[in-house]
C-alpha positions as CSV (number, residue, x, y, z in Angstrom):
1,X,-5.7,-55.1,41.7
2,X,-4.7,-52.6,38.9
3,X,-1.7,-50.5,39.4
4,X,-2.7,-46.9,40.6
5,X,-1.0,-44.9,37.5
6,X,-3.6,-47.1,35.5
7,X,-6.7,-47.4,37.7
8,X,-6.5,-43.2,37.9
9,X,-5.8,-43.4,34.0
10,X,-9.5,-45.3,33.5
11,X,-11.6,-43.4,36.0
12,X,-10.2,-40.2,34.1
13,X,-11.4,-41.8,30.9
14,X,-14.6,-42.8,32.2
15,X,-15.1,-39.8,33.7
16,X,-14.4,-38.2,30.2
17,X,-16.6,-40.7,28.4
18,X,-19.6,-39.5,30.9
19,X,-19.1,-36.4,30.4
20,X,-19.7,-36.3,26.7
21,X,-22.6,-38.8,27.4
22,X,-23.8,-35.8,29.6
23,X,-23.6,-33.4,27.1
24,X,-24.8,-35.7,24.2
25,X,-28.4,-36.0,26.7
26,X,-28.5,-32.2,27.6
27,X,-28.0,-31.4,23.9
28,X,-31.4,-33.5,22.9
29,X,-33.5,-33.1,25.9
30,X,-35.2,-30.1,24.1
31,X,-36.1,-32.5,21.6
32,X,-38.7,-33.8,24.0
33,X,-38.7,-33.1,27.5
34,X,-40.5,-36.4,28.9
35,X,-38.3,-38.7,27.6
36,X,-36.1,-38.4,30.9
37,X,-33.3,-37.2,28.7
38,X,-32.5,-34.4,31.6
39,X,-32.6,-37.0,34.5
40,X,-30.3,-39.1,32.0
41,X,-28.5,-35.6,31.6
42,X,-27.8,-34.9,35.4
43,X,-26.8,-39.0,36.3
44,X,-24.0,-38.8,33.6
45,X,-22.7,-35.7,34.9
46,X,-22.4,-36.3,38.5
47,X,-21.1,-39.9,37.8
48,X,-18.4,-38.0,35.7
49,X,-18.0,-35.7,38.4
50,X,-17.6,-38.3,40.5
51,X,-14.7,-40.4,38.5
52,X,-12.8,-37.3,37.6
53,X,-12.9,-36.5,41.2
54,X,-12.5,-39.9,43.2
55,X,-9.2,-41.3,42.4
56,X,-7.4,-39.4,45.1
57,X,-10.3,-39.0,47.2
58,X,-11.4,-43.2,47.6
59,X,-7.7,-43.7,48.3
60,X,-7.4,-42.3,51.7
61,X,-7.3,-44.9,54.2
62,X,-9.8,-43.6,57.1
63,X,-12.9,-42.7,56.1
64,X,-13.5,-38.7,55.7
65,X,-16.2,-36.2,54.8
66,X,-15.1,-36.4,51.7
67,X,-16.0,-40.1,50.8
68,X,-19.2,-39.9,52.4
69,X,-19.8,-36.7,49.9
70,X,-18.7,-39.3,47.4
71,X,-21.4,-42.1,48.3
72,X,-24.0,-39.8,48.5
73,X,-22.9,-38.7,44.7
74,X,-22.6,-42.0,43.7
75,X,-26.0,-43.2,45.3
76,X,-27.8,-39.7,44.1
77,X,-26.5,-41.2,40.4
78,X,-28.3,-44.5,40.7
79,X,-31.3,-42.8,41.5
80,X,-31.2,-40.2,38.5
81,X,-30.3,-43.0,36.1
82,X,-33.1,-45.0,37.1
83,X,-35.9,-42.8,37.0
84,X,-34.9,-41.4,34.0
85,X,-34.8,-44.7,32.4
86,X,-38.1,-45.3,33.4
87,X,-38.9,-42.2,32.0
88,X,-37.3,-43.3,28.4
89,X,-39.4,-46.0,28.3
90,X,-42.4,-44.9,29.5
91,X,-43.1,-46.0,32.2
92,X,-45.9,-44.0,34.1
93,X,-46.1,-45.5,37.9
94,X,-44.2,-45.2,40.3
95,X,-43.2,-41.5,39.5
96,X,-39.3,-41.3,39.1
97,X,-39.1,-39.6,42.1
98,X,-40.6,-42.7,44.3
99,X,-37.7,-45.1,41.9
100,X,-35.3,-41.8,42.8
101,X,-36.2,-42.2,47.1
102,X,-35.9,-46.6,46.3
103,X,-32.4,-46.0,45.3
104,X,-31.6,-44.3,48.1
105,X,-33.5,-47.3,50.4
C-alpha cells in the first residue's frame, strides 16, 4: 500500500486534474448542447468532489454516513460519465438516463 502523506497527495491531484476537466466540459457545452458535454461536465465534478474530499473520510475504520454519502457520489459518477459518453458518440437508445438507473443496478 502507498504511504498516507502520498496516497492523500494523489487523490488531491486527481481531484485537481478533475476539476479542470470539469471546467474544460462546462466551458464548451454551449458549443453544442447534445454532445453530453454537461453530463461529462457534472461526472468530473463530483468525482473531484469526491477525491478532494475522501482521503480522510475513506479512512475511518467503521463505516459512517459519511462513506455511504461517498458511494452514492462515486456510483452517481459512473452513471453521469456513462450516459454522457453515450451522448458524445451518439448513441440514441437507451436514453442516458436508463445507462444512468444501469449504473446504479
Amino acid at each position: 500500500m502507498f504511504h498516507p502523506d502520498f496516497a492523500l497527495g494523489l487523490t488531491l491531484a486527481c481531484g485537481a486534474a478533475q476539476a479542470f476537466t470539469a471546467m474544460v466540459f462546462r466551458r464548451f457545452a454551449h458549443v453544442s448542447p447534445h454532445w453530453g458535454l454537461n453530463w461529462l461536465c457534472l461526472s468530473y465534478a463530483l468525482a473531484a468532489l469526491l477525491n478532494l474530499c475522501a482521503g480522510p473520510v475513506m479512512a475511518q475504520p467503521q463505516l459512517s454516513v459519511a462513506q455511504l454519502l461517498n458511494t452514492v457520489v462515486g456510483i452517481s459518477c459512473m452513471g453521469l460519465l456513462c450516459g454522457g459518453v453515450r451522448l458524445y458518440l451518439g448513441v440514441q437508445r437507451p436514453r442516458p438516463w436508463a445507462t444512468f438507473g444501469v449504473a446504479w443496478l
